[in-house]
Wavefront OBJ file of the C-alpha trace (Angstrom):
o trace
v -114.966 170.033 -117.544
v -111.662 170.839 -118.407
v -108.605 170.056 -116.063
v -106.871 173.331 -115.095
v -103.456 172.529 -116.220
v -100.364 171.202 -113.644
v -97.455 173.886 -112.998
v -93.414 173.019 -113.027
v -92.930 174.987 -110.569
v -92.982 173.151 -107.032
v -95.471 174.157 -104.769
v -95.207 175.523 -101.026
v -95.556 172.256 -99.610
v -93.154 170.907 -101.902
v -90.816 173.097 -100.746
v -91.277 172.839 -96.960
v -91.104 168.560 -97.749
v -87.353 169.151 -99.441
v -86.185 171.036 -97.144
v -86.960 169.250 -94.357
v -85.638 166.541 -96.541
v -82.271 168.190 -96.526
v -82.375 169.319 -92.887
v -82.914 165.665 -92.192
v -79.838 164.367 -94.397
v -77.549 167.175 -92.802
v -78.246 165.949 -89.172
v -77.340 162.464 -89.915
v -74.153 163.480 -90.937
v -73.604 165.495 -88.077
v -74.192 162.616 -85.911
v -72.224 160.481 -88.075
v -68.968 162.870 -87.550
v -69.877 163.219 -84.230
v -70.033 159.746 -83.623
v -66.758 158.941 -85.375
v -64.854 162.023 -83.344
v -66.258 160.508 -79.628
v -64.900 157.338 -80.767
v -61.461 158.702 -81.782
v -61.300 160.819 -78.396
v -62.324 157.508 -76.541
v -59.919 155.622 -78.159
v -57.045 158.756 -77.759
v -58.027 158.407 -74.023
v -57.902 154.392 -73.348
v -54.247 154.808 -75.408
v -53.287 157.495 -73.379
v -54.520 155.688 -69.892
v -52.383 152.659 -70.792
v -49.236 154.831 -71.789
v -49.222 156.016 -67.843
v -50.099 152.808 -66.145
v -47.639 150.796 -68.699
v -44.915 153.446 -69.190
v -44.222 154.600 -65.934
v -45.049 157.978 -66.660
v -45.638 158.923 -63.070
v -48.785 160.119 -61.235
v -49.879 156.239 -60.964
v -53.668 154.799 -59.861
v -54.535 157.178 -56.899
v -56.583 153.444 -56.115
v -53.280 151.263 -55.416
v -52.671 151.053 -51.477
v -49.126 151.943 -52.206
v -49.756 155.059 -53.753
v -47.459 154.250 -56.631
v -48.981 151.936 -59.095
v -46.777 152.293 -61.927
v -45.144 149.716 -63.540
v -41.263 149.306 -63.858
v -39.170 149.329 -66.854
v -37.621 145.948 -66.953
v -37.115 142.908 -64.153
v -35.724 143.874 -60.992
v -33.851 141.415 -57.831
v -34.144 143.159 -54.991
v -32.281 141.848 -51.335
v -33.260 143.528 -48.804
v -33.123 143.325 -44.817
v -35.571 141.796 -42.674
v -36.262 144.695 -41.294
v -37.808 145.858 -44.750
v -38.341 143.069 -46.592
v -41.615 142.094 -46.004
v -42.681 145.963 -46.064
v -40.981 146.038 -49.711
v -42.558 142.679 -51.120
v -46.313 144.535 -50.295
v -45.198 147.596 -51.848
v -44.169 145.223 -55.198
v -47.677 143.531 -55.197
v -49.807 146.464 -55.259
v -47.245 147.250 -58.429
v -48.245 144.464 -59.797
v -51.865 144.582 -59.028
v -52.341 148.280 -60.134
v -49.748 147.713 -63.401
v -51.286 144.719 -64.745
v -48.910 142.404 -66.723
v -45.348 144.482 -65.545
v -42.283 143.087 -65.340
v -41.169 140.848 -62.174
v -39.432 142.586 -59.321
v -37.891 139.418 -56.599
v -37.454 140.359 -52.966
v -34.851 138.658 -51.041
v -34.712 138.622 -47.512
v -31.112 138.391 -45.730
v -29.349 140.144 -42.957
v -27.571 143.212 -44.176
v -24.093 141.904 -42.581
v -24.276 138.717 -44.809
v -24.811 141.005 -47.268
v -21.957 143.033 -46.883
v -19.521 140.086 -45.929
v -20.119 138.479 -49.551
v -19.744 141.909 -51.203
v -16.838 142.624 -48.850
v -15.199 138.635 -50.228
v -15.895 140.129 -54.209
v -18.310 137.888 -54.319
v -21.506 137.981 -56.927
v -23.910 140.917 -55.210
v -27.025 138.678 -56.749
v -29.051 141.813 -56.830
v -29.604 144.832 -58.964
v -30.821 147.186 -55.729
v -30.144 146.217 -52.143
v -31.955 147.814 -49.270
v -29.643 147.427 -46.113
v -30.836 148.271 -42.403
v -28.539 151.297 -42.516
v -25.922 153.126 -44.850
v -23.157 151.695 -42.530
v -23.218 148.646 -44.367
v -22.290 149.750 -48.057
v -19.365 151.606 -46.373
v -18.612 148.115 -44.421
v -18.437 146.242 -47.441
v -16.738 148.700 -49.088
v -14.053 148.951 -46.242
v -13.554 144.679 -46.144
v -13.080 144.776 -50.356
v -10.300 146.990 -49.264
v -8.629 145.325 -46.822
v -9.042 141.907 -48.416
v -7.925 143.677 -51.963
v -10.542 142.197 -53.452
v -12.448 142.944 -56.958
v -15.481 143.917 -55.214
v -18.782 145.517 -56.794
v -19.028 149.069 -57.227
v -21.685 150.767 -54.662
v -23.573 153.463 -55.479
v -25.494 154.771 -52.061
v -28.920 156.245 -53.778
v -32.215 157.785 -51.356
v -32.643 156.838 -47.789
v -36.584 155.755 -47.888
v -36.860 154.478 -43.988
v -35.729 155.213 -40.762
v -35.951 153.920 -37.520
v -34.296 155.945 -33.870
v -32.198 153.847 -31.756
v -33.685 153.462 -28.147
v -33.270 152.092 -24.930
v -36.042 148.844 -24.266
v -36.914 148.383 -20.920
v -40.335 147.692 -18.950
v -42.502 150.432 -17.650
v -40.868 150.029 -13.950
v -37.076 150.964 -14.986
v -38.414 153.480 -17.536
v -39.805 155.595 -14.726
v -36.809 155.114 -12.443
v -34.584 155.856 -15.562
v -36.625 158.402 -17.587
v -36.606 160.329 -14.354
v -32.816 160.822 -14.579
v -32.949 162.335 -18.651
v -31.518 158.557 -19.680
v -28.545 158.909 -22.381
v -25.731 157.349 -23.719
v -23.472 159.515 -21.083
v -25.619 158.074 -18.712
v -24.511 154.262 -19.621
v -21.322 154.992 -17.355
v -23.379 155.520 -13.909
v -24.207 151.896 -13.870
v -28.077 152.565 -12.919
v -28.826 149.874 -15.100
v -27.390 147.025 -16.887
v -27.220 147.887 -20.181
v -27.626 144.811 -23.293
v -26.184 145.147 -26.336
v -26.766 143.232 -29.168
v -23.516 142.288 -31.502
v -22.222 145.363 -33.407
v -20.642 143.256 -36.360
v -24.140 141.831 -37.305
v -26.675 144.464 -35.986
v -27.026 148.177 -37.149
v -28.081 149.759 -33.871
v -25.492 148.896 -32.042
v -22.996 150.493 -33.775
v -25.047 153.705 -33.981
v -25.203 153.299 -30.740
v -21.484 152.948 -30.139
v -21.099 155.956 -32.548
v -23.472 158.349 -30.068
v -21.603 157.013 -27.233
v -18.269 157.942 -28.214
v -20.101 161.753 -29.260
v -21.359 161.657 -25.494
v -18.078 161.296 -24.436
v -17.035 164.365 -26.463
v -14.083 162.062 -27.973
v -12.778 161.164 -24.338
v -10.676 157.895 -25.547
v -10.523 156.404 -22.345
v -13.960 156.659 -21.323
v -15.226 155.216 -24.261
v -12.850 152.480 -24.162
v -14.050 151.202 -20.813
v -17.605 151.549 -21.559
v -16.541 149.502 -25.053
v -15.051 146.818 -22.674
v -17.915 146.937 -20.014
v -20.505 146.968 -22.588
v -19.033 143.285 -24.004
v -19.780 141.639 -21.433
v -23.443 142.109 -22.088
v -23.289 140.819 -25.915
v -26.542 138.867 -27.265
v -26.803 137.912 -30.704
v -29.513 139.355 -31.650
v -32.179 142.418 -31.089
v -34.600 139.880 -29.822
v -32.145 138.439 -27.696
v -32.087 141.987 -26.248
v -35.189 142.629 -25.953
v -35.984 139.096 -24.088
v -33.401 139.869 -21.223
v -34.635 143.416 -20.794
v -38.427 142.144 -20.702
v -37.264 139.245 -17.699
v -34.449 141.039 -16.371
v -35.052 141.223 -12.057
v -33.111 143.810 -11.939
v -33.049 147.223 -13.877
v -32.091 146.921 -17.363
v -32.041 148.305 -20.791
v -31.585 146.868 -24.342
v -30.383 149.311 -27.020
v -32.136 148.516 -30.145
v -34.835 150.274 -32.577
v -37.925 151.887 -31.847
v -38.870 149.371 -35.115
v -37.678 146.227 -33.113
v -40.203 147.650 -29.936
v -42.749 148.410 -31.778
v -42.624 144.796 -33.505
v -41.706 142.258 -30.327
v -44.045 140.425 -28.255
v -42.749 141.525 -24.711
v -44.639 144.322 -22.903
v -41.501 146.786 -23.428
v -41.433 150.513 -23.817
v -39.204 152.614 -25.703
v -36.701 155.634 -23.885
v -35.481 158.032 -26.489
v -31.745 159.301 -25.372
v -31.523 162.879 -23.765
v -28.145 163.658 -25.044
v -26.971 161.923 -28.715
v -30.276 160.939 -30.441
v -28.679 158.490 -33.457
v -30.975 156.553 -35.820
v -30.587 154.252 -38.749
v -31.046 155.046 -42.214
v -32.406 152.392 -44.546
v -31.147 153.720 -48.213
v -31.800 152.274 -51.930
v -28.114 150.837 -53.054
v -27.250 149.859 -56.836
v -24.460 148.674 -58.481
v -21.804 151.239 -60.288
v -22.309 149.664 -63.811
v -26.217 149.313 -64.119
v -27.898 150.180 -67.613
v -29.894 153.370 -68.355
v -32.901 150.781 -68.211
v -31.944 148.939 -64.482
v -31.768 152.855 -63.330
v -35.228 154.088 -65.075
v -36.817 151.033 -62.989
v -35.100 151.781 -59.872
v -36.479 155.264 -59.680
v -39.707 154.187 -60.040
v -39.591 151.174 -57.676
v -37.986 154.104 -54.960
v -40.894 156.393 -55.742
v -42.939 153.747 -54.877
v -41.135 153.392 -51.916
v -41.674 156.760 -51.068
v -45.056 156.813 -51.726
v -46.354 154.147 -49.817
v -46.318 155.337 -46.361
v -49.016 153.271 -44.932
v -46.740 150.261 -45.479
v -43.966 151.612 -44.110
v -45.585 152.510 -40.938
v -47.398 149.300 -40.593
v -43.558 147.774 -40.535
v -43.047 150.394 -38.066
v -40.554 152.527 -39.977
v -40.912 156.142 -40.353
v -40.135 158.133 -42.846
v -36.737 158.967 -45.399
v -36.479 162.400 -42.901
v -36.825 160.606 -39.312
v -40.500 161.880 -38.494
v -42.980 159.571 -38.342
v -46.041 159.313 -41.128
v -49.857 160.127 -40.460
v -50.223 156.574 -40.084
v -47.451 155.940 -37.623
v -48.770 155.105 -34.183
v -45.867 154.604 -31.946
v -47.414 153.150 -28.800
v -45.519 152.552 -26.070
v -43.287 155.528 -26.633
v -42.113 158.507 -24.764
v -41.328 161.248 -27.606
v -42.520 159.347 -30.312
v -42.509 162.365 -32.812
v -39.327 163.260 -32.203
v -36.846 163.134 -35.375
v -33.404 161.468 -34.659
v -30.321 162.305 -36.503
v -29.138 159.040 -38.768
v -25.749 157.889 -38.221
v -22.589 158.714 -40.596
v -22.237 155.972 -41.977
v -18.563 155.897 -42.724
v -18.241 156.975 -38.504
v -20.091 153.916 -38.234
v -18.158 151.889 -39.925
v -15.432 153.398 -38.469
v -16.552 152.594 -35.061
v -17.272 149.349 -35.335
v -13.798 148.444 -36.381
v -12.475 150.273 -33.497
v -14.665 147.938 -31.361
v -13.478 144.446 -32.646
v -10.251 146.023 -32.025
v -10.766 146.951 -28.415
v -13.253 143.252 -27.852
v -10.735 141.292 -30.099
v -10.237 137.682 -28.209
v -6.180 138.488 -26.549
v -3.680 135.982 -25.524
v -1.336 137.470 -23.630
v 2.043 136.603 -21.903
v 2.059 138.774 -18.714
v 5.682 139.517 -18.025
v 6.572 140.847 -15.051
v 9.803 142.227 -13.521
v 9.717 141.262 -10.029
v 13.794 142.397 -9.481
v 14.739 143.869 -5.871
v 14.509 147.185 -7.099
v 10.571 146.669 -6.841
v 10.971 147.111 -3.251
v 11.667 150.656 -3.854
v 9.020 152.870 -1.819
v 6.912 155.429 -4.338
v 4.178 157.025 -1.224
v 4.407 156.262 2.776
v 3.367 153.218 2.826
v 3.268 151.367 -0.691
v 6.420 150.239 -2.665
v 6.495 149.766 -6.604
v 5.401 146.666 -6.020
v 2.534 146.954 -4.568
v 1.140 149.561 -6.707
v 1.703 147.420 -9.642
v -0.170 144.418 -7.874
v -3.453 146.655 -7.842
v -2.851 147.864 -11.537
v -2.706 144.285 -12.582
v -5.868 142.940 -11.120
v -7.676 145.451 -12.945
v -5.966 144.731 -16.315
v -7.426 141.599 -15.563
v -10.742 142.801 -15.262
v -10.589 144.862 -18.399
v -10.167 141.620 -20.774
v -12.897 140.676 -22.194
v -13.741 136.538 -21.239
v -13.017 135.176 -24.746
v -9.340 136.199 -23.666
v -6.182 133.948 -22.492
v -3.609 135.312 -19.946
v -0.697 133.409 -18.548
v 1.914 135.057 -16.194
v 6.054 134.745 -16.004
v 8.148 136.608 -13.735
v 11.804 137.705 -14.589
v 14.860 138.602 -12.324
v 17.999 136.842 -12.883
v 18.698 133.592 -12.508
v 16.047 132.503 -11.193
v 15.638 128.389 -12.036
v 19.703 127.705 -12.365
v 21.428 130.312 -15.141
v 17.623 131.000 -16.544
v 16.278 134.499 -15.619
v 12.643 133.810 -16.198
v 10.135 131.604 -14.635
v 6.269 130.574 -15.367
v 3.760 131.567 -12.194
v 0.529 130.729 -14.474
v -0.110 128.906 -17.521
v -2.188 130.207 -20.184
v -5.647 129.692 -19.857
v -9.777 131.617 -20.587
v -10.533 134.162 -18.356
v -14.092 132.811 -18.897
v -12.538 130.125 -16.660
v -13.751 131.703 -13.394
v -11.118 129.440 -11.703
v -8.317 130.318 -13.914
v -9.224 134.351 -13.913
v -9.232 134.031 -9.894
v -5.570 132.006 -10.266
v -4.329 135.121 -12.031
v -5.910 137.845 -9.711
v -4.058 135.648 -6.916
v -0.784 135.960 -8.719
v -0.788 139.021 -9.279
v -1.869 140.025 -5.624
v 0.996 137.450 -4.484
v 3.910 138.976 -6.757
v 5.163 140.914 -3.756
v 6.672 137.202 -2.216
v 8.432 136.559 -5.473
v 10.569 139.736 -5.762
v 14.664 139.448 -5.312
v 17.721 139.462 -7.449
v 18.729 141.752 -10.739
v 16.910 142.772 -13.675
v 16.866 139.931 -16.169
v 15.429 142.019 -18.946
v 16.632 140.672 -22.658
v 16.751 137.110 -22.213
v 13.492 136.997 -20.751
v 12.182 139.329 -23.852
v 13.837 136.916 -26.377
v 12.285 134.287 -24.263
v 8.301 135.536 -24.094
v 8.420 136.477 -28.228
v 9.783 132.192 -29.165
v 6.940 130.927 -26.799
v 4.689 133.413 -28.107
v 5.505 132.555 -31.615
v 6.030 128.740 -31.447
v 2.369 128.575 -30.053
v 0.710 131.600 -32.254
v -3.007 131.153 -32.657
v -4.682 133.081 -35.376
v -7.869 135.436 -35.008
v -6.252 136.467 -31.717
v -4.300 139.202 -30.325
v -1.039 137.747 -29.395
v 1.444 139.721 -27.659
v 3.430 140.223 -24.738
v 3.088 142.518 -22.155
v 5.929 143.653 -20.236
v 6.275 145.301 -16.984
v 10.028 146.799 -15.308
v 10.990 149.382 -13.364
v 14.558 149.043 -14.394
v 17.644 148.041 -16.552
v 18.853 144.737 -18.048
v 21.483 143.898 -15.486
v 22.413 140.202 -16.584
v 25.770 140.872 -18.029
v 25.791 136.869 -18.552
v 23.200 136.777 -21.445
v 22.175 138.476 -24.770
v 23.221 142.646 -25.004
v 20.339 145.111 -26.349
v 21.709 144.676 -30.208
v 21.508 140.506 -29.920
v 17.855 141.006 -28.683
v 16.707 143.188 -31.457
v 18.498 141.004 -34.227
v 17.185 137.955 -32.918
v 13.505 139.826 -32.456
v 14.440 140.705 -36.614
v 14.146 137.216 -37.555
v 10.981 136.415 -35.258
v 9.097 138.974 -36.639
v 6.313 138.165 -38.802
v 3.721 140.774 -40.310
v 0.871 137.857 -40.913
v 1.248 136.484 -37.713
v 2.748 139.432 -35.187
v 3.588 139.143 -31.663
v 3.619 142.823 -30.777
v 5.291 143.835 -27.250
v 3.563 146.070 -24.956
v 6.382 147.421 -22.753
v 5.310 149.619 -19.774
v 8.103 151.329 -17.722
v 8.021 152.322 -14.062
v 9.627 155.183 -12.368
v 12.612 157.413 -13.414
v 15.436 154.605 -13.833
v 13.603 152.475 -16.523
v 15.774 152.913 -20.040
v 12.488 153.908 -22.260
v 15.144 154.144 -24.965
v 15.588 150.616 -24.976
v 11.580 150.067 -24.451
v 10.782 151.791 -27.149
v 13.270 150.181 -29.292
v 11.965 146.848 -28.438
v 8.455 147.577 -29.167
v 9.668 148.641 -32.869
v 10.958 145.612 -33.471
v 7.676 143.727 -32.825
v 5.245 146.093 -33.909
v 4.151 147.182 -30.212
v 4.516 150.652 -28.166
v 6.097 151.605 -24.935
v 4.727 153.523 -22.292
v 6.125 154.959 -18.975
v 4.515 155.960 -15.818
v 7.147 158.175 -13.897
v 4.266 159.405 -10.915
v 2.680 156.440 -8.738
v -1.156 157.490 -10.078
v 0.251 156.855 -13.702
v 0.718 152.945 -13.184
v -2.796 152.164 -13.419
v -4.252 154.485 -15.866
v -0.973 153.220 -18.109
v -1.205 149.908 -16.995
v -4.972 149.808 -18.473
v -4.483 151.863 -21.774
v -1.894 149.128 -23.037
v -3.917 146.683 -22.217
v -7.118 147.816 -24.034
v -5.124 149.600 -26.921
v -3.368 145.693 -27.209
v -5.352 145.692 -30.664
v -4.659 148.384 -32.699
v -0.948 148.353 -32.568
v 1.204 149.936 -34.271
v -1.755 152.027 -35.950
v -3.449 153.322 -32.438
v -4.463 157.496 -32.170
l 1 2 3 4 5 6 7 8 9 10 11 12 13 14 15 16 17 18 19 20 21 22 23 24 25 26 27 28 29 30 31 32 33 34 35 36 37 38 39 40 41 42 43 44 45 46 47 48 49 50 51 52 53 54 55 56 57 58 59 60 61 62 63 64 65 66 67 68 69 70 71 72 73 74 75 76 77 78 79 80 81 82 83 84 85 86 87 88 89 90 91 92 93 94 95 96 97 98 99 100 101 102 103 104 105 106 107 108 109 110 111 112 113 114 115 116 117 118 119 120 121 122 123 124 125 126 127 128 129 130 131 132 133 134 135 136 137 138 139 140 141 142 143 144 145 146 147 148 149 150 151 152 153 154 155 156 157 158 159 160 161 162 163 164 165 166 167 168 169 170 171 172 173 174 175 176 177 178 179 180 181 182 183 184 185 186 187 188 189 190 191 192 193 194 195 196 197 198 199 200 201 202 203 204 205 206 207 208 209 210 211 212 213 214 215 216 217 218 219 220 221 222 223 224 225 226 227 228 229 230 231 232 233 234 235 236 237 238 239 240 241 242 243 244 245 246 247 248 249 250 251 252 253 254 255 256 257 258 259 260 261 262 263 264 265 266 267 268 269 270 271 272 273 274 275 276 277 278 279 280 281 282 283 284 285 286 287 288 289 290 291 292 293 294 295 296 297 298 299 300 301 302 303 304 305 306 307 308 309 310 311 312 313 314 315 316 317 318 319 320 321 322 323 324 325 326 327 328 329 330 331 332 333 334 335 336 337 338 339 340 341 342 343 344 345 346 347 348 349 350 351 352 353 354 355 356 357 358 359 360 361 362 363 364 365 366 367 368 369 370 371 372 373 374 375 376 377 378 379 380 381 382 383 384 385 386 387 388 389 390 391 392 393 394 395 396 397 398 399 400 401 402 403 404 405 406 407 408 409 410 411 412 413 414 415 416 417 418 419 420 421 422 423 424 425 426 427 428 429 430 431 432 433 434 435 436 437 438 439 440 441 442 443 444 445 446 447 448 449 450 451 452 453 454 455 456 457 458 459 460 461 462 463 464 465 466 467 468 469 470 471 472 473 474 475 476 477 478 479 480 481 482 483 484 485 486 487 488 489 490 491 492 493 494 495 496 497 498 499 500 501 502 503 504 505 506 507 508 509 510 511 512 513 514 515 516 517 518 519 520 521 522 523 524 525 526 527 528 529 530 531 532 533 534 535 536 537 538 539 540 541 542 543 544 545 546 547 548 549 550 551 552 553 554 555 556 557 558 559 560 561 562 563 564 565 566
């Protein structure tokens, strides 16, 4: 049989095999292209995701503790206070644990008044940001570079990103006898407890504090001064220092410190926020005037870290850049914990402060007293000038702070052979509870002393040699004089000897300023004043009998800040 003949043409199944054929080839390359654009977008994403961690593009790991996790642009030293410090050095490990291989950032701890005294000296700053306890202290460094004229570092005062109020410390049992009362600075002046300060010049609470106390006083000069004064007698070194007497105190008594410090200490304290001036300190980032574009880029993101990591702050119990405290802030142990405080001006502060070392400088002063017959005089019924300058003097005494050295002279005329001045007590410490009861005694005993003229310009001329001849530096020396009269030794220098001869004493390095007080209506105040010119010093008068004392005390606390005093 014959074989039908085969056709060309292809068959249906032929057809239906090459097209599936082709359908086949077509997928693979659709998976192919598919393939090779997931790969690209993988690899566009892993580029991208190293970019932001690497780069510091912001938005960071939302897994880092901190918050932050971005890396910074180049090598940062960082000093910082204690306070901070070891808050700071967590915040740079989760950086480094979240950034991977990023550049080192150094924390240094050390106490912001070092700090300040080195930059204050023009010495090397050692650090590219510094993170003080409060913004007083770049304006403190700032303000010794200027007095010292020294080629000091350029400052530049960046974010606040801490805070901490300033409270009163005290146990539970004086909180509730205090608290009662609405405790505030204005309160420090009823004496319901003893109050513990620790040293302004090295701790940033304590001049806040001094800053809301003068604000309580609504500017009141001479309140403030004798809280100043009563305040140094309770100086401790340190916060803990405080905090130790007000924890084993027996009787009532407060430390004024930072809710931080409570919060942090060992003793079973509690923390009273004032009623009236509620100060607090500011902890801000601080960088040098000339950094590079680069130092700056890595500062921002080392603040936003800052900033970010909340948690950390709060577990160094700080609160945050605006004064409230975080979600995790717990502040046990506090009455109006949530409160926000005010931070401190810090160039007030600084301000402040120097007024205080003025006011608690160390003195040694030459009390010089004109005990002439006119002293005899009656001013009320029954008390003479006398008399009312023997009470005014005792509490001059009491007003010096015990780091100071009185002695005492009289003057009259002729009073040991042709001289008209004599020496009652030597100089010696008031810490010296013998020698501080010696003076009290002279000064209650001038009364038995008094007779003859007024001896006034060779005594002057006399005070200002010994003063000078025995000048010790870092103190206040000057002498204080007390009359009620007129020079009436016709025997001995006239009024334009004394000032030529004060002339060539005078020394601007190493004054010896006189304080010259005079009593009643027949003091010359002409020739006080001019007197006090020529050293440097001021005159007063007191013409009514209640003046003496309130007189009497200003020039002795003001003994400082001559000739510059408001």
């Amino acid at each position: 049989m014959a074989r039908a003949p085969q056709s060309s043409l292809p068959t249906v199944g032929d057809a239906l095999t090459r097209s599936s054929a082709r359908a086949d080839k077509q997928r693979t390359r659709t998976r192919i292209l598919l393939g090779i654009v997931l790969l690209l977008a993988l690899a566009l994403v892993i580029v991208i995701g190293v970019v932001v961690i690497k780069g510091g593009l912001g938005g960071g790991n939302t897994a880092a503790p901190s918050g932050g996790g971005d890396c910074i642009a180049t090598e940062l030293r960082v000093t910082a206070d204690p306070d901070i410090a070891v808050a700071l050095q967590t915040i740079v490990e989760d950086l480094d644990s979240a950034g991977g291989d990023c550049p080192d950032v150094t924390v240094r701890s050390e106490e912001s008044a070092v700090t300040a005294a080195v930059l204050g000296e023009g010495g090397d700053p050692g650090f590219d940001v510094w993170v003080p306890d409060s913004s007083m202290w770049p304006a403190r460094a700032t303000g010794l570079a200027e007095i010292a004229e020294a080629d000091a570092a350029e400052l530049v005062v960046g974010d606040t990103v801490a805070t901490t109020p300033v409270v009163f410390a005290t146990t539970e049992t004086t909180a509730a006898a205090v608290g009662a009362d609405g405790a505030g600075f204005s309160s420090f002046a009823g004496g319901g407890a003893a109050v513990v300060l620790p040293d302004p010049t090295a701790v940033a609470s304590s001049s806040a504090a001094l800053l809301a106390l003068q604000t309580a006083f609504s500017g009141d000069a001479r309140m403030f001064t004798g809280m100043v004064l009563s305040l140094a007698n309770g100086i401790v070194p340190t916060a803990d220092e405080a905090l130790a007497a007000a924890a084993t105190a027996e009787t009532p008594t407060v430390a004024v410190t930072t809710e931080q410090a409570v919060l942090n200490h060992d003793a079973d304290l509690v923390s009273i926020f004032p009623s009236d001036v509620k100060p607090a300190v500011s902890m801000p980032i601080v960088t040098l005037g000339d950094a590079s574009e680069e130092t700056t880029a890595a500062v921002e993101t080392f603040t936003a870290a800052i900033t970010a990591a909340s948690a950390t702050l709060a577990d160094a119990g700080l609160r945050e850049a605006d004064g409230t405290p975080g979600a995790d802030f717990v502040a046990e142990g506090s009455e109006d914990g949530g409160a926000a405080a005010q931070t401190a001006d810090s160039v007030n502060q600084a301000e402040v402060l120097r007024t205080w070392q003025v006011l608690t400088a160390p003195s040694r002063m030459l009390s010089l007293n004109d005990v002439s017959g006119s002293m005899f005089e009656p001013v009320t019924g029954d008390m003479r000038r006398i008399d009312l300058f023997e009470q005014a003097a005792v509490r001059a005494v009491n007003s010096l702070s015990a780091d100071s050295s009185l002695a005492t002279w009289v003057f009259s005329t002729r009073r040991i052979g042709g001289q008209d001045w004599q020496e009652i007590a030597p100089f010696g410490p008031l810490s010296d509870a013998a020698h501080k009861q010696r003076t009290i005694d002279t000064a209650n005993g001038l009364d038995k002393l008094v007779g003859g003229g007024t001896g006034l310009y060779d005594s002057v001329l006399a005070a200002v040699k010994y003063m000078r001849e025995t000048y010790v530096p870092g103190q206040v020396n000057l002498v204080l004089l007390n009359t009620d009269g007129v020079n009436e030794d016709d025997d001995g220098l006239d009024l334009d000897g004394l000032l030529a001869e004060l002339e060539k004493l005078h020394d601007p390095a190493a004054p010896v300023a006189v304080i010259a007080i005079g009593y009643g209506p027949d003091t010359d105040q002409s020739v006080l004043e001019q007197i006090a010119a020529a050293t440097d010093g001021a005159a007063y008068q007191a013409l009514e009998p209640t003046d003496i004392t309130t007189v009497l005390v200003d020039a002795v606390t003001q003994r400082g800040c001559r000739p510059f005093c408001a």
